[in-house]
C-alpha positions as CSV (number, residue, x, y, z in Angstrom):
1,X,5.8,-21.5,-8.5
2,X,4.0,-21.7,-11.8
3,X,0.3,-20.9,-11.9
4,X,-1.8,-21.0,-14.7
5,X,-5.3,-18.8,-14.1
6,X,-8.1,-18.8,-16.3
7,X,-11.6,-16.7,-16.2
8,X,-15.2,-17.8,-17.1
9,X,-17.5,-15.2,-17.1
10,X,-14.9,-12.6,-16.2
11,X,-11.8,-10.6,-17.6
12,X,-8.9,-11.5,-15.5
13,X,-7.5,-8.4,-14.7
14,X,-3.4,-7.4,-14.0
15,X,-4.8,-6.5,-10.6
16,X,-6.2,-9.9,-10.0
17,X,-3.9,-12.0,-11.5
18,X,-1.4,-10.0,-9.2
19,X,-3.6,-11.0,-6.3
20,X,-4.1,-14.7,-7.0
21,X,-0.1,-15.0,-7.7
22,X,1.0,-13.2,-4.1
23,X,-1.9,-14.9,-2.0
24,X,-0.9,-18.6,-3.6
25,X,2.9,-18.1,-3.3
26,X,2.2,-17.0,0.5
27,X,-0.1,-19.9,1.0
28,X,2.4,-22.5,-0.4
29,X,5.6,-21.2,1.3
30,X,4.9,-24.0,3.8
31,X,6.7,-26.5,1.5
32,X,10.0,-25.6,-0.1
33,X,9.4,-28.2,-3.4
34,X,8.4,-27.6,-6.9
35,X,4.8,-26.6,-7.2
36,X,2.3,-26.1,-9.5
37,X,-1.1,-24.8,-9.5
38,X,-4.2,-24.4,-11.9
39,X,-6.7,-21.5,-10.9
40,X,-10.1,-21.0,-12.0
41,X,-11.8,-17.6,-11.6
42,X,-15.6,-18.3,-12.5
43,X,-18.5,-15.8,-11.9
44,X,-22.5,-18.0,-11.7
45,X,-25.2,-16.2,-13.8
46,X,-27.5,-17.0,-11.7
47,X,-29.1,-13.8,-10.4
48,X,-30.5,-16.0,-7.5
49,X,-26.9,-17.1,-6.2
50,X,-25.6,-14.6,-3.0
51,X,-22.2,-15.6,-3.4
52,X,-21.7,-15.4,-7.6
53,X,-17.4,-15.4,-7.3
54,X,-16.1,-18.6,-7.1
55,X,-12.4,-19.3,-6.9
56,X,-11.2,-23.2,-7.9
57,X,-7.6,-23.9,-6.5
58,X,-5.9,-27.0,-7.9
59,X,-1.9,-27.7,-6.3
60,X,0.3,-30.4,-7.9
61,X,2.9,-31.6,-6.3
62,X,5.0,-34.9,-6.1
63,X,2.2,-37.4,-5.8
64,X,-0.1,-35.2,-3.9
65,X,-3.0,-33.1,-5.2
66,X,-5.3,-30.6,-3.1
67,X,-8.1,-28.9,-4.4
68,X,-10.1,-26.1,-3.1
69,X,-13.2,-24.3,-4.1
70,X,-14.5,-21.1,-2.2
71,X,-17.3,-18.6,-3.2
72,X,-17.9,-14.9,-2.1
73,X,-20.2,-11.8,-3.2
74,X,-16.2,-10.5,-3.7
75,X,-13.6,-12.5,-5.9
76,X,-11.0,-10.7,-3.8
77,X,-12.4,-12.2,-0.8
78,X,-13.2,-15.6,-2.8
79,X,-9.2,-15.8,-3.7
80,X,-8.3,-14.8,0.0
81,X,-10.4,-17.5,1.4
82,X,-9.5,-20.2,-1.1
83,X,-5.7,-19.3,-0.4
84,X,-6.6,-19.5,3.2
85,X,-7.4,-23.6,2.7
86,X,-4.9,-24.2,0.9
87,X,-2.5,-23.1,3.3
88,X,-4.6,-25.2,5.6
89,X,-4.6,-28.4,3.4
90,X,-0.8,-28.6,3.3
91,X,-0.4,-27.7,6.5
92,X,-2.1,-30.8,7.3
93,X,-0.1,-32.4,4.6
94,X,3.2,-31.3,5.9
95,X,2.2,-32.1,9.6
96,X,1.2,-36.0,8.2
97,X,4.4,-36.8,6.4
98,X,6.5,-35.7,9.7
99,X,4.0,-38.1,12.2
100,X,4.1,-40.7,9.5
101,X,7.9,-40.5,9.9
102,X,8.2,-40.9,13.2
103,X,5.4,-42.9,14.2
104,X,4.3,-45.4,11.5
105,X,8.0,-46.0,9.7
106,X,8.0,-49.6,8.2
107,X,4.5,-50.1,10.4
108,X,2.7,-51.3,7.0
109,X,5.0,-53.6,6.4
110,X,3.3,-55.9,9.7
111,X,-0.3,-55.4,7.7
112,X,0.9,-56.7,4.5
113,X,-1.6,-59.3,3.1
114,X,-0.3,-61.6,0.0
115,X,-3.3,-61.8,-2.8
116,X,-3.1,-65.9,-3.1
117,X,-4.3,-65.7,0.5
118,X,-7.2,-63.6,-0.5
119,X,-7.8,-65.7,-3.3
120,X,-8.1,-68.8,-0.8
121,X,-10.7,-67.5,1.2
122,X,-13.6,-70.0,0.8
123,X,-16.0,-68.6,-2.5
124,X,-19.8,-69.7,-2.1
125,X,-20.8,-72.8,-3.7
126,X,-22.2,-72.0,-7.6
127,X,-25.6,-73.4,-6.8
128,X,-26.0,-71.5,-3.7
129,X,-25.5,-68.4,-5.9
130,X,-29.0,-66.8,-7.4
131,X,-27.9,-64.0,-8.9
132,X,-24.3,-63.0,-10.7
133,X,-22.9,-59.5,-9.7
134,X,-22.9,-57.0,-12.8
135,X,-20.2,-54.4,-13.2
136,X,-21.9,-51.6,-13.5
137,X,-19.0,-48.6,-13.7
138,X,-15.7,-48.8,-15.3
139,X,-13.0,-46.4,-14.6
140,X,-9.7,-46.3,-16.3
141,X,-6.8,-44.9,-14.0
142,X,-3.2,-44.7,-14.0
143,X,-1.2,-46.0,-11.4
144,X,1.4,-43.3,-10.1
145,X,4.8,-44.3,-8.8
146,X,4.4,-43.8,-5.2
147,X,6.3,-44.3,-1.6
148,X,3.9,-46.0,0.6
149,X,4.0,-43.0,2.7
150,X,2.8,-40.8,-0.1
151,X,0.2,-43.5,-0.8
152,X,-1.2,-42.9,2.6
153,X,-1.3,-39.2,2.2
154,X,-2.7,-39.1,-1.2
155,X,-5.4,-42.1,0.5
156,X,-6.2,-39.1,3.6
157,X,-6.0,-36.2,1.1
158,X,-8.9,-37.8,-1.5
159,X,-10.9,-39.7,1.2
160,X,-11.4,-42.8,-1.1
161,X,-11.4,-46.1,1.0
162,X,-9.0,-47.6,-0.5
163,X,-6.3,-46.3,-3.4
164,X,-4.0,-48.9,-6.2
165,X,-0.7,-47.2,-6.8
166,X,3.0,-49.0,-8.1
167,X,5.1,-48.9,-5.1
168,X,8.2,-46.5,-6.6
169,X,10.5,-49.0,-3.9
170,X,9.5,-52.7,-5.9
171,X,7.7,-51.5,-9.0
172,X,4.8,-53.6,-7.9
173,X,1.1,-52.4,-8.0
174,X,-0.2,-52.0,-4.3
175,X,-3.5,-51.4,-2.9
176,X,-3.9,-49.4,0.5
177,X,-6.7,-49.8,1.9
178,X,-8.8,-48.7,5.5
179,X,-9.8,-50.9,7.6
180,X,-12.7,-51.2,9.9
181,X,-10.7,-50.3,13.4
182,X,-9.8,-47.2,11.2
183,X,-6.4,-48.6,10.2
184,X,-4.8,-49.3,7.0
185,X,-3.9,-52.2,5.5
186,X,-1.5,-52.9,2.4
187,X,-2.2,-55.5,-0.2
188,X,1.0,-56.9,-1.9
189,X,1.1,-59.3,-4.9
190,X,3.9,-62.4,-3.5
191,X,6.6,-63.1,-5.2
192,X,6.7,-65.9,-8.0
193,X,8.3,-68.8,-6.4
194,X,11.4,-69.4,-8.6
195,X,11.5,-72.3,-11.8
196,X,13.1,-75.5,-10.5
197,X,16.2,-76.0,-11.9
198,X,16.8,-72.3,-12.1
């Protein structure tokens, strides 16, 4: 596993750099797939603070990234603890991917929604509009190459209500989304109908 720490406000030591490495290898063991993680050891200035060592864990893996943060009056005990969630994140992870297997396999497939039907939906009448909506916040993003199942994972994982991915199956950019009865649903651009005469 490669891990890359870094120190703000502290020298990172052999002997902690030795401890972050075997606590983070222990913690991951749950999954036997290429890892990597990025490890920030920060120490707060602020004499007010109880708890000045804080530990920031970020783990990539394939289409899937968990972040922890965990303070302590100890950065021993602040690496021990943050280890401790992460074990605990993909734990949860792990446990997902197997119910999604055997419980929701191909399930999505029944909430599929084609956009023109979206687009078909009745739209108010211009004068019965008073005011236009403004975009206020624009975000650029890349869309990652996805299974649906990792979709939903990465969806539970950041909490987001909804999450735009290309499907890694059609190449198509898909939009899973949650729905009120605490569902999902999968939004799926149709197919072009095909040029007469072709």
């Amino acid at each position: 596993m490669n891990i890359t720490i870094t120190g703000r406000n502290i020298a990172v030591s052999d002997g902690l750099r030795a401890h972050v490495t075997e606590k983070l290898e222990a913690a991951t063991n749950v999954f036997d797939i290429p890892m990597e993680a990025e490890v920030v050891l920060r120490v707060e200035k602020n004499p007010a603070n109880p708890v000045p060592q804080v530990v920031e864990v970020t783990v990539f893996t394939k289409g899937t990234v968990i972040r922890v943060s965990e303070a302590a009056t100890d950065m021993y005990a602040a690496i021990d603890a943050a280890a401790d969630r992460v074990s605990r994140q993909l734990r949860k992870y792990k446990t997902r991917v197997i119910d999604r297997r055997q419980r929701q396999s191909g399930s999505l497939s029944d909430l599929a929604v084609e956009l023109p039907e979206i687009a078909e939906q009745k739209q108010p009448e211009a004068e019965e509009e008073e005011e236009q909506e403004e975009i206020l916040r624009e975000k650029l993003i890349e869309f990652t190459r996805l299974t649906v199942d990792q979709a939903l994972l990465q969806t539970d994982l950041l909490g987001h209500p909804f999450f735009v991915f290309t499907n890694a199956e059609t190449g198509d950019v898909n939009v899973i989304y949650r729905r009120k009865d605490e569902g999902y649903g999968i939004l799926k651009p149709i197919s072009p109908a095909p040029a007469m005469g072709a």
